[in-house]
Structure formats: structure tokens, C-alpha cells
PyMOL commands that place a pseudoatom at each C-alpha (Angstrom):
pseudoatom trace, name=CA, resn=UNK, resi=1, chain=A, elem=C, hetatm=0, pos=[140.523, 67.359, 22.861]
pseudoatom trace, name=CA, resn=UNK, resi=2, chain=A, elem=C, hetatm=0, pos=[136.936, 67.793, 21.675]
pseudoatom trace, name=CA, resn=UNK, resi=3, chain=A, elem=C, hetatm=0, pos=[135.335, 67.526, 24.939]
pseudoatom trace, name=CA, resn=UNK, resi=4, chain=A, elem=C, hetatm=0, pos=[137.840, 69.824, 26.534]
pseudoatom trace, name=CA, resn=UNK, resi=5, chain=A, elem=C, hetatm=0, pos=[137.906, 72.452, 23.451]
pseudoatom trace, name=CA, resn=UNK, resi=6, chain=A, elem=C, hetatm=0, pos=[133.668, 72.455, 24.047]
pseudoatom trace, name=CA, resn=UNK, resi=7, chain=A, elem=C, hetatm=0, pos=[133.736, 72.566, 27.516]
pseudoatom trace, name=CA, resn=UNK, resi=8, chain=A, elem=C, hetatm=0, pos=[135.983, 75.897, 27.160]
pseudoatom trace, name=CA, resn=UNK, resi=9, chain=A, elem=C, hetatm=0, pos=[133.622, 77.490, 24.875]
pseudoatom trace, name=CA, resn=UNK, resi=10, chain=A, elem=C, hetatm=0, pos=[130.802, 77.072, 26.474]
pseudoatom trace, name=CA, resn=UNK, resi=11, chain=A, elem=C, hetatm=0, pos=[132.204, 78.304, 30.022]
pseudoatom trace, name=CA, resn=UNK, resi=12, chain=A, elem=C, hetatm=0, pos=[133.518, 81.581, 27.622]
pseudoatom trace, name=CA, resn=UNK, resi=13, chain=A, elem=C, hetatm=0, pos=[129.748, 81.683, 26.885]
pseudoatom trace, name=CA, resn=UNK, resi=14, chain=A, elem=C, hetatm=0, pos=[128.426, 81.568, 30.164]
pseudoatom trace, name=CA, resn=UNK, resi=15, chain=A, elem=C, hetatm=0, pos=[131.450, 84.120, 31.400]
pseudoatom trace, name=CA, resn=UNK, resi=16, chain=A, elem=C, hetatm=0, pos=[130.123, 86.192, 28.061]
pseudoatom trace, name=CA, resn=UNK, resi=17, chain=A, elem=C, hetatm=0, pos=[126.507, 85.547, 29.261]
pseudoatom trace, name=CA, resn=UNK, resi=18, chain=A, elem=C, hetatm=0, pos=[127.274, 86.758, 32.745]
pseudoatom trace, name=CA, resn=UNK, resi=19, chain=A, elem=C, hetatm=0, pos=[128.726, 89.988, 31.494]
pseudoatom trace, name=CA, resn=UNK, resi=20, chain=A, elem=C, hetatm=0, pos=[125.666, 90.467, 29.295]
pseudoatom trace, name=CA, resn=UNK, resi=21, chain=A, elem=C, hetatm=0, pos=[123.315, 90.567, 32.447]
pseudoatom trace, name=CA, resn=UNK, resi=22, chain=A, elem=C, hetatm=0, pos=[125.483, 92.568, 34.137]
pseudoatom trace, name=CA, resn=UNK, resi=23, chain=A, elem=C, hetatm=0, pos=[125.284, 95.303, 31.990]
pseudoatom trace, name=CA, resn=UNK, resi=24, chain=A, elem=C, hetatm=0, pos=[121.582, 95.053, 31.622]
pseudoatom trace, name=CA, resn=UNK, resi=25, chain=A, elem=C, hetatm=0, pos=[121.005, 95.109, 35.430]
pseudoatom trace, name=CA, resn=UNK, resi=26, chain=A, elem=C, hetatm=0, pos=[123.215, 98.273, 35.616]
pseudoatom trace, name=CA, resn=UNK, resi=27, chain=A, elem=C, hetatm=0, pos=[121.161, 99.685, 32.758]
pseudoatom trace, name=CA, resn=UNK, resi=28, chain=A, elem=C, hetatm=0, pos=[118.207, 98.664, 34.597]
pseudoatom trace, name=CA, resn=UNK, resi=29, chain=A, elem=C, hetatm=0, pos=[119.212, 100.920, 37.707]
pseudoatom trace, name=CA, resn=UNK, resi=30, chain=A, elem=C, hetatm=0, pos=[120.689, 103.809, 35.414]
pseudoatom trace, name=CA, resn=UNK, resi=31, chain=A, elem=C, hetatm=0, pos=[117.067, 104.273, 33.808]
pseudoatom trace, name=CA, resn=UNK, resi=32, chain=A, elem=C, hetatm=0, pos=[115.642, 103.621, 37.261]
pseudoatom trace, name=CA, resn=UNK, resi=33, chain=A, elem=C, hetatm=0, pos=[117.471, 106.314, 38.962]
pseudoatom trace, name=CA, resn=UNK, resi=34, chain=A, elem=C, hetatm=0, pos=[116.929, 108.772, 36.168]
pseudoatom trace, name=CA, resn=UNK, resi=35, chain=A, elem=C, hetatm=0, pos=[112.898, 108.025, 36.205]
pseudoatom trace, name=CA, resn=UNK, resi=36, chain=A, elem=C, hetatm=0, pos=[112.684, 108.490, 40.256]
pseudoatom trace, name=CA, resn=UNK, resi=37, chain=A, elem=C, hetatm=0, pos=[115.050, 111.366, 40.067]
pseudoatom trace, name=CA, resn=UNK, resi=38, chain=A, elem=C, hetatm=0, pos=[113.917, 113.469, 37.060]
pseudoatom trace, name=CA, resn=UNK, resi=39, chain=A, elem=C, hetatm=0, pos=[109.950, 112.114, 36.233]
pseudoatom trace, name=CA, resn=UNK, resi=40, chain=A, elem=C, hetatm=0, pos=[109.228, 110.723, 39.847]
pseudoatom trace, name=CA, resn=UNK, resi=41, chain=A, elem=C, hetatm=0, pos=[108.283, 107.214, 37.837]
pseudoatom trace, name=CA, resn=UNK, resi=42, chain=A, elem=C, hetatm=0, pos=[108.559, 104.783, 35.321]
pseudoatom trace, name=CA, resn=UNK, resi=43, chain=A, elem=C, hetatm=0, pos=[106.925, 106.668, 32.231]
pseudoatom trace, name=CA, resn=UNK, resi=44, chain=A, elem=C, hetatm=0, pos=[104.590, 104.518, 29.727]
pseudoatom trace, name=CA, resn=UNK, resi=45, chain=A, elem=C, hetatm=0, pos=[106.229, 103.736, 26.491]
pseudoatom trace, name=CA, resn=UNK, resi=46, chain=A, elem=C, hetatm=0, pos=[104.333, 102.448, 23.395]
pseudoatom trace, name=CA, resn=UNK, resi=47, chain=A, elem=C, hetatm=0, pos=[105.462, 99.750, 21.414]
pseudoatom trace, name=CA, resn=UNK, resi=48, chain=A, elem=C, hetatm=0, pos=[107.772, 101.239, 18.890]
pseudoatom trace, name=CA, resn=UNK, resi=49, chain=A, elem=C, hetatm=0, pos=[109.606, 103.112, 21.645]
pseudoatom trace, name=CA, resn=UNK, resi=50, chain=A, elem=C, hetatm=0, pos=[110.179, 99.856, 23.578]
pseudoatom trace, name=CA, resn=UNK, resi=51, chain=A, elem=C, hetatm=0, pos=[111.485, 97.600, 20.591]
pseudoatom trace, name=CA, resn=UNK, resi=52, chain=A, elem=C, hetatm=0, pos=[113.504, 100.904, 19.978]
pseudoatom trace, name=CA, resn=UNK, resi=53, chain=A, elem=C, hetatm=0, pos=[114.950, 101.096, 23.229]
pseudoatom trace, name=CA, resn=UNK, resi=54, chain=A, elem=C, hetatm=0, pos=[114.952, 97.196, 23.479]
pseudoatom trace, name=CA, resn=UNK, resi=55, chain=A, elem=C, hetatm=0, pos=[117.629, 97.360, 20.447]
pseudoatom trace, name=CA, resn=UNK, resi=56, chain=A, elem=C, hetatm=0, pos=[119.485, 100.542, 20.823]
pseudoatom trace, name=CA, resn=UNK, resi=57, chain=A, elem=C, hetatm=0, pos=[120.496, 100.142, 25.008]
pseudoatom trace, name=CA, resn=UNK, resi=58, chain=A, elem=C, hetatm=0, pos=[120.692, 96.241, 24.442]
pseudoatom trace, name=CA, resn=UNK, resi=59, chain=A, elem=C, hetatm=0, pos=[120.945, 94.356, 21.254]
pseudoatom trace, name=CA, resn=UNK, resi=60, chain=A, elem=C, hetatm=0, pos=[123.102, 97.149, 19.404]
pseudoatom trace, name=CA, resn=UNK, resi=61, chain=A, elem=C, hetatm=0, pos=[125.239, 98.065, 21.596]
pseudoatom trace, name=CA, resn=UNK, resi=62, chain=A, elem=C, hetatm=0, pos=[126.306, 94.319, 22.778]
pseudoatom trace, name=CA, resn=UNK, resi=63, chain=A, elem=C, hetatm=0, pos=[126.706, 93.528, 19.183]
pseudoatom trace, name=CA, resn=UNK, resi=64, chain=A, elem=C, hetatm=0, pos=[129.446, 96.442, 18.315]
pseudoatom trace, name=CA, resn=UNK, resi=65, chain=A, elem=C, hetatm=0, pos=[131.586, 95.669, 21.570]
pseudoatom trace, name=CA, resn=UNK, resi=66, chain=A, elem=C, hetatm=0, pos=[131.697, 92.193, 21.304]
pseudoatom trace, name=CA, resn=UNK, resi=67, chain=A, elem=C, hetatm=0, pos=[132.506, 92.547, 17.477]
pseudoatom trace, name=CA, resn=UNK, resi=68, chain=A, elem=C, hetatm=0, pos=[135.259, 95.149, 18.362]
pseudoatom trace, name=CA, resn=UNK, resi=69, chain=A, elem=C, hetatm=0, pos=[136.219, 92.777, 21.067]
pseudoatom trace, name=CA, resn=UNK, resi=70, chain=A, elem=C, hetatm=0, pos=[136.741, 90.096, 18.372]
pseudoatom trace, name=CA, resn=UNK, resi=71, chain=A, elem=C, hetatm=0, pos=[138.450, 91.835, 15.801]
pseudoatom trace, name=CA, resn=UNK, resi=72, chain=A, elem=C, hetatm=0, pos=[140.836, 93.207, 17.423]
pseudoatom trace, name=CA, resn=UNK, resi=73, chain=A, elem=C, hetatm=0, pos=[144.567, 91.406, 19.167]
pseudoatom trace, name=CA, resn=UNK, resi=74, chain=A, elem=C, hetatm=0, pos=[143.772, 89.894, 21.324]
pseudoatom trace, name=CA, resn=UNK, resi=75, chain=A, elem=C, hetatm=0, pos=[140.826, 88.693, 19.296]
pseudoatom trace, name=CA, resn=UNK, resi=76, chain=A, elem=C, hetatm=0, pos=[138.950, 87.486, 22.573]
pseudoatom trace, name=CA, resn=UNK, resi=77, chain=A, elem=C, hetatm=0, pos=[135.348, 88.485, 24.624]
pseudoatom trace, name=CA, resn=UNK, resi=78, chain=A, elem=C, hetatm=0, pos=[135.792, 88.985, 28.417]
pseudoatom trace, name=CA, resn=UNK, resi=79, chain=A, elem=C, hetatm=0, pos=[135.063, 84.419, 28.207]
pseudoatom trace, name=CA, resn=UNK, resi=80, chain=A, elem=C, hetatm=0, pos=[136.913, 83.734, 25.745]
pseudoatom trace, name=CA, resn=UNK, resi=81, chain=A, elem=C, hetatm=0, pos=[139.868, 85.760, 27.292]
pseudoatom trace, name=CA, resn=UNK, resi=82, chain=A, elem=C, hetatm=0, pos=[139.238, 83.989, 30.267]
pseudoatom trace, name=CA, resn=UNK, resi=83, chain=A, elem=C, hetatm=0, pos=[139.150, 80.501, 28.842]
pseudoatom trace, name=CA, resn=UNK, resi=84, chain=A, elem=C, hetatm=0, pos=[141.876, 80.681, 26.598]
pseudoatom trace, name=CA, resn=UNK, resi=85, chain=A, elem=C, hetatm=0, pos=[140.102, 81.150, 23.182]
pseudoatom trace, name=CA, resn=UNK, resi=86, chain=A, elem=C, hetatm=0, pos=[140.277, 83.310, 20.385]
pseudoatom trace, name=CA, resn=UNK, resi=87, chain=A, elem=C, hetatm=0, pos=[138.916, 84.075, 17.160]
pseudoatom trace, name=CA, resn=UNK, resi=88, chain=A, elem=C, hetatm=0, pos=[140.837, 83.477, 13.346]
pseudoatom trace, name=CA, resn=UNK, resi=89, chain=A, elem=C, hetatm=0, pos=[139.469, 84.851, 10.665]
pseudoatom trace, name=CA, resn=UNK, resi=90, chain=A, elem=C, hetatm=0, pos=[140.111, 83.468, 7.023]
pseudoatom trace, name=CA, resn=UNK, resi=91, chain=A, elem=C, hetatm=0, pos=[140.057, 87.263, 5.841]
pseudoatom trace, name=CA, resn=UNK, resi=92, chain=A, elem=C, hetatm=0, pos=[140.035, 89.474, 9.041]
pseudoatom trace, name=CA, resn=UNK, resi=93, chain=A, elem=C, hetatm=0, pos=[137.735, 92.735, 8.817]
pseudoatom trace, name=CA, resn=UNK, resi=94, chain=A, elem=C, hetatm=0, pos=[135.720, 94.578, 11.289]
pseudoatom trace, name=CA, resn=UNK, resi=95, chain=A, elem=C, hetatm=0, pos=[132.787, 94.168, 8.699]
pseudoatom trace, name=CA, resn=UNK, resi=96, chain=A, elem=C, hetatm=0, pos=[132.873, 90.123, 9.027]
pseudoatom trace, name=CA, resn=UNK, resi=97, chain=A, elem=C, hetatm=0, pos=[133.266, 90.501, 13.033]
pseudoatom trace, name=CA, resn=UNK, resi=98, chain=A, elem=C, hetatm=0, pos=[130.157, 92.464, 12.977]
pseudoatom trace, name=CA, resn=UNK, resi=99, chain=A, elem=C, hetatm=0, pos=[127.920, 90.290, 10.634]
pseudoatom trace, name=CA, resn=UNK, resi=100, chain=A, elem=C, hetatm=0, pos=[129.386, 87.312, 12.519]
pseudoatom trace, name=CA, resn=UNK, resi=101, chain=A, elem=C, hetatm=0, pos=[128.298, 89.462, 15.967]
pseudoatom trace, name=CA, resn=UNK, resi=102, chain=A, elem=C, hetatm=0, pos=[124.978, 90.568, 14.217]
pseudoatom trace, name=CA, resn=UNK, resi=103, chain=A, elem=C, hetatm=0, pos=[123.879, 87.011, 13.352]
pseudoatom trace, name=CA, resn=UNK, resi=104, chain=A, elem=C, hetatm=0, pos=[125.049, 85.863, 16.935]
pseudoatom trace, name=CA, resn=UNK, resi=105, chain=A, elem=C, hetatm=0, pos=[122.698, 88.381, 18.664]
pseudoatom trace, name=CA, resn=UNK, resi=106, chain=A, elem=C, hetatm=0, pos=[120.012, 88.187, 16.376]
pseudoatom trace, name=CA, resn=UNK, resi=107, chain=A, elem=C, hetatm=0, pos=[118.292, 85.265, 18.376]
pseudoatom trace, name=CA, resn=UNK, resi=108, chain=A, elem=C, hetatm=0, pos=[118.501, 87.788, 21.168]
pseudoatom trace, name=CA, resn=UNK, resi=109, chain=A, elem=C, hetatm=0, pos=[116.851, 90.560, 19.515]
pseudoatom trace, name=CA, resn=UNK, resi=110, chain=A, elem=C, hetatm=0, pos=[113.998, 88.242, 17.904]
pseudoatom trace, name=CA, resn=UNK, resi=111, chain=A, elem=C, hetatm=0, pos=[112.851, 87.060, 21.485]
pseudoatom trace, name=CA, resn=UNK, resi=112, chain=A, elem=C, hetatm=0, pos=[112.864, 90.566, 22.110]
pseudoatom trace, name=CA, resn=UNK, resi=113, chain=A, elem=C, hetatm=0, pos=[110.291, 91.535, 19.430]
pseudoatom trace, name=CA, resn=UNK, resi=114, chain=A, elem=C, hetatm=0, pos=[108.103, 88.683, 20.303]
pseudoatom trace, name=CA, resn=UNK, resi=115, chain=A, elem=C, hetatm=0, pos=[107.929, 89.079, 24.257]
pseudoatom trace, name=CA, resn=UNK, resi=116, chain=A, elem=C, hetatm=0, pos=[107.513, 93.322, 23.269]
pseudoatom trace, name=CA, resn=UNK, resi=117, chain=A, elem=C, hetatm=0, pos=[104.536, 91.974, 21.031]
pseudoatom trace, name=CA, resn=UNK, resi=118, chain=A, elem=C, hetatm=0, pos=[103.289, 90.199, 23.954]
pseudoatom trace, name=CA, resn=UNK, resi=119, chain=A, elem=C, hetatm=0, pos=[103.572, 92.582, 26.254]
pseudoatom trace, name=CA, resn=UNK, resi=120, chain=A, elem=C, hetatm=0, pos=[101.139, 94.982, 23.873]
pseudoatom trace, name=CA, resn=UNK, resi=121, chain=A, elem=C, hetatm=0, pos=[98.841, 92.454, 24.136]
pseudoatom trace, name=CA, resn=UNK, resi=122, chain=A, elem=C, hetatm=0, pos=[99.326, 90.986, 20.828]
pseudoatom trace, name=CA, resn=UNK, resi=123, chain=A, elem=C, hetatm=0, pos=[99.245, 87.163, 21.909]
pseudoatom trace, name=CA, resn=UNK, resi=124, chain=A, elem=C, hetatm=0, pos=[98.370, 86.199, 17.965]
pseudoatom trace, name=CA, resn=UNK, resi=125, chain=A, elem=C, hetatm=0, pos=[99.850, 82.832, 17.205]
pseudoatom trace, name=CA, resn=UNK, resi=126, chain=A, elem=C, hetatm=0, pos=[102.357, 84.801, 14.601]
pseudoatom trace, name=CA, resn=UNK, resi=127, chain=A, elem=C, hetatm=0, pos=[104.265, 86.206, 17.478]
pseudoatom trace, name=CA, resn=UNK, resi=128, chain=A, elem=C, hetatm=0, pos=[104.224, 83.607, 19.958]
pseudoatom trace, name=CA, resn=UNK, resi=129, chain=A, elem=C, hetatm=0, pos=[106.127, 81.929, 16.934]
pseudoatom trace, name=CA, resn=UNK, resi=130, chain=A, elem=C, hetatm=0, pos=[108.436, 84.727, 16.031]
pseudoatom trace, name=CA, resn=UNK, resi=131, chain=A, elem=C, hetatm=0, pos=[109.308, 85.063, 20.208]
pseudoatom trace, name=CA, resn=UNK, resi=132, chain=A, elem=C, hetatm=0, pos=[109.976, 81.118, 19.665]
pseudoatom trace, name=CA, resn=UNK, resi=133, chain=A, elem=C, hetatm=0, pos=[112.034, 81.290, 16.530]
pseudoatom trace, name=CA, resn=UNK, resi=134, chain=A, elem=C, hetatm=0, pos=[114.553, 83.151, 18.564]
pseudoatom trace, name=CA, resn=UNK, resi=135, chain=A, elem=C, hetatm=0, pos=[114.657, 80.657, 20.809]
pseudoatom trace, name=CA, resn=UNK, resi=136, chain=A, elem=C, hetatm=0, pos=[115.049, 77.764, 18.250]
pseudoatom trace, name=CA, resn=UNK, resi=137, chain=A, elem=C, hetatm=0, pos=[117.881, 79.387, 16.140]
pseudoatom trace, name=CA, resn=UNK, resi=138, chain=A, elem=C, hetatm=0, pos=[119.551, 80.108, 19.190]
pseudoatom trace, name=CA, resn=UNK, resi=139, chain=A, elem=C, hetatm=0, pos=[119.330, 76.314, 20.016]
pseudoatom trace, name=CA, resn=UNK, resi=140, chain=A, elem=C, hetatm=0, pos=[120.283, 75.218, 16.923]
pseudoatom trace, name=CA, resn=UNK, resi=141, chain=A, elem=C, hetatm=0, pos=[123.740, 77.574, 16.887]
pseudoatom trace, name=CA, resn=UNK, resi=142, chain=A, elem=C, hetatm=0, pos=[124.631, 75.404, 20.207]
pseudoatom trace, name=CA, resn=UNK, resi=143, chain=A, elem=C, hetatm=0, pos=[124.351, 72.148, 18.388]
pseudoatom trace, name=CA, resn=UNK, resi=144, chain=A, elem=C, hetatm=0, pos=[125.776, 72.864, 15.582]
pseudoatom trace, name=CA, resn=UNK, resi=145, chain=A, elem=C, hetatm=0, pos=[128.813, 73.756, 17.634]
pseudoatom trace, name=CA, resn=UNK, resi=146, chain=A, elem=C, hetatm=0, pos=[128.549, 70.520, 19.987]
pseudoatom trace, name=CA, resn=UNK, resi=147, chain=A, elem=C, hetatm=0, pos=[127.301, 68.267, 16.880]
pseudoatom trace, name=CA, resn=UNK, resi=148, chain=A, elem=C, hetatm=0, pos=[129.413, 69.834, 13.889]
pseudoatom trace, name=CA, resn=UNK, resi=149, chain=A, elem=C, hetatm=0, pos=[132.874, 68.393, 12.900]
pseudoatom trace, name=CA, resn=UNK, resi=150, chain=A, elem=C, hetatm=0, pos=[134.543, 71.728, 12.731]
pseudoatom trace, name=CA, resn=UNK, resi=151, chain=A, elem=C, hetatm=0, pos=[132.805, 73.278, 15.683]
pseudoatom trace, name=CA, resn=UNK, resi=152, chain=A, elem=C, hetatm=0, pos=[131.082, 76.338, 14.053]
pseudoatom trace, name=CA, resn=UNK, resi=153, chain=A, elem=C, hetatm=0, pos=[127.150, 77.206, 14.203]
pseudoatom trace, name=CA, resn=UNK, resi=154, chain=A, elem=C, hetatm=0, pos=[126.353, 79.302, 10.969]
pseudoatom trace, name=CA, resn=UNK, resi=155, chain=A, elem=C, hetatm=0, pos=[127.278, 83.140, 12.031]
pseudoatom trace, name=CA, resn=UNK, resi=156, chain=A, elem=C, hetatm=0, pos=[130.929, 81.210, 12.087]
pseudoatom trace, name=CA, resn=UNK, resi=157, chain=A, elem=C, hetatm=0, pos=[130.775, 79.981, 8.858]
pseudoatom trace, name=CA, resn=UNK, resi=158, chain=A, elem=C, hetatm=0, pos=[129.318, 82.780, 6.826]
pseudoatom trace, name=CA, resn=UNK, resi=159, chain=A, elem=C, hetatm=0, pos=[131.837, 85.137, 8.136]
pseudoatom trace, name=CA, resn=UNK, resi=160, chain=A, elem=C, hetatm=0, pos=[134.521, 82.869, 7.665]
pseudoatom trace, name=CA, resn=UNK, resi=161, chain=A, elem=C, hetatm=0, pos=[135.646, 82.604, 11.731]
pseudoatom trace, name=CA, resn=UNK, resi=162, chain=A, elem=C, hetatm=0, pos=[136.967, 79.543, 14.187]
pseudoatom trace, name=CA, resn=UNK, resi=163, chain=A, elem=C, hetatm=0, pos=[137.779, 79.760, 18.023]
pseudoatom trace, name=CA, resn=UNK, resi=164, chain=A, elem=C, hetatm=0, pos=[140.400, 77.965, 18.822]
pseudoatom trace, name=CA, resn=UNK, resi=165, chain=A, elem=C, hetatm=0, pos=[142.807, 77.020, 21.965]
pseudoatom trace, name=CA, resn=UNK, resi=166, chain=A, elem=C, hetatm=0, pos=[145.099, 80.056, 21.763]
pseudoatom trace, name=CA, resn=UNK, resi=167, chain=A, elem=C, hetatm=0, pos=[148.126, 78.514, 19.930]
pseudoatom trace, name=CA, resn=UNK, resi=168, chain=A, elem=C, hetatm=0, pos=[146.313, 75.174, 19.008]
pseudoatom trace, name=CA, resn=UNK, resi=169, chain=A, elem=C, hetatm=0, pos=[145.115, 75.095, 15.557]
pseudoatom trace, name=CA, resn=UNK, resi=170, chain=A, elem=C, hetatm=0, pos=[141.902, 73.254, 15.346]
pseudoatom trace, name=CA, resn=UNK, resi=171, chain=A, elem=C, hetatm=0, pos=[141.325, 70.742, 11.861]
pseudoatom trace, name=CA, resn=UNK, resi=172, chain=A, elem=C, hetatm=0, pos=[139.058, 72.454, 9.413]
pseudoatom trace, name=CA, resn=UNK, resi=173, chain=A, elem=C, hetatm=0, pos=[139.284, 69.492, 7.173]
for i in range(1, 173): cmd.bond("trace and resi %d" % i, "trace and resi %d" % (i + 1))
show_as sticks, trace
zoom trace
């Protein structure tokens, strides 16, 4: 069961993962279409404007539908729909969805900051390890859910949440 249950969630992550990039690349040739068309190029942002745009057209707005997604029947992402998964909450509320969500994108949103940081120039030794602190936490959510006896990394476990088969109960105990 285990190494069925884990292969499942991780294809729902790649299916999830897949989505994500979709989106971005669409983003990608929204903005570009709108530059050519209406300013002829690319404009120059400074840094605030890019972590700003960096959270508001990415981070943010992946975190609310996927949260949504998950709180409401049928409780599923577009991979977890796919693979048969859903998500139980010990005391369902939109509120513990989104801090669950939050927590799960935050690794995300870190890298962000530190490759933005970079890309000002700022190649200090403080935000090559922020940019790499994203990528650790995000690491260390995977094993926890390959490594941990009930399957949860710790956005899962502060908001109270399992996936599970749909219709199979998984042992919390």
C-alpha cells in the first residue's frame, strides 16, 4: 500500500507541477503580448516591482486556487483529482486550506526572493542562502512525506490535513 499510496502522490504532484508551468508560460506570453503591443518592449522593472509581481501573478495567486481547490468537495488539485486523492481535514476551514497552501508555496516564493536578489546583482552570501533555503525546505517536505509514518511533511500537520486514496482511510496511529 505504501509504495502505491506514494507513488500516487507524487504523480498528483508532478500533474500539479505541470499545471503550475502551464500557467506561468501563458502568463509569460500574456505580459509578452501586452509589452510588444502597447510599450513596443519589455520595460525595466526595479527590484521591489519584480518580487511584487513575482508574488502577486505567481506565488499568490497559485496559493488561493489550490487552497480553494482543496477545501472544497471534491477536496482535490487538478493531480490529485487525477490520481485518486483527496484531502481530510480534522476541522475543515478555508483558513487551514490556505495556511496549509501558504506553507506549501512558501519554498516557491523564497527561491523567488533569492534568484530576484541575484538578478539585482546582490550575489552576498546571505541570499545565495535564502535562494537555497527554499530549496532545502522544499526537499525536506518530500521526505518527510516518503520517510514519515503518517505521510505528512509539516504544512500537513500544522493545519491538521491527510491525502488519502479516495475511500481508503490511511492509519494516523
Amino acid at each position: 500500500m505504501r509504495k502505491s499510496y506514494l507513488k500516487k502522490r507524487f504523480l498528483a504532484l508532478l500533474i500539479d507541477y505541470i499545471v503550475i508551468w502551464i500557467y506561468l508560460i501563458l502568463l509569460f506570453l500574456l505580459f509578452a503580448a501586452i509589452y510588444i503591443l502597447f510599450f513596443d518592449s519589455i520595460p525595466a522593472f526595479d527590484e521591489t516591482t519584480s518580487h511584487l509581481m513575482s508574488l502577486f501573478t505567481t506565488v499568490l495567486p497559485a496559493t488561493l486556487v489550490f487552497s480553494y481547490m482543496e477545501y472544497r468537495y471534491p477536496y482535490q488539485t487538478f493531480g490529485k483529482r487525477r490520481m485518486g486523492l483527496e484531502v481530510t481535514y480534522e476541522s475543515p476551514s478555508y483558513w487551514y486550506s490556505l495556511l496549509r497552501n501558504a506553507m506549501k508555496f512558501l519554498p516557491w516564493h523564497i527561491g523567488h526572493t533569492g534568484v530576484i536578489r541575484a538578478m539585482y546583482n546582490d550575489y552576498s552570501v546571505l541570499w545565495f542562502m535564502v535562494g537555497n533555503i527554499g530549496f532545502l525546505l522544499a526537499v525536506i517536505y518530500i521526505l518527510m512525506v516518503l520517510f514519515g509514518k503518517h505521510f505528512k511533511h509539516i504544512p500537513d500537520m500544522i493545519a491538521g490535513k491527510s491525502v488519502r486514496e479516495r475511500g481508503i482511510k490511511i492509519n494516523e496511529t
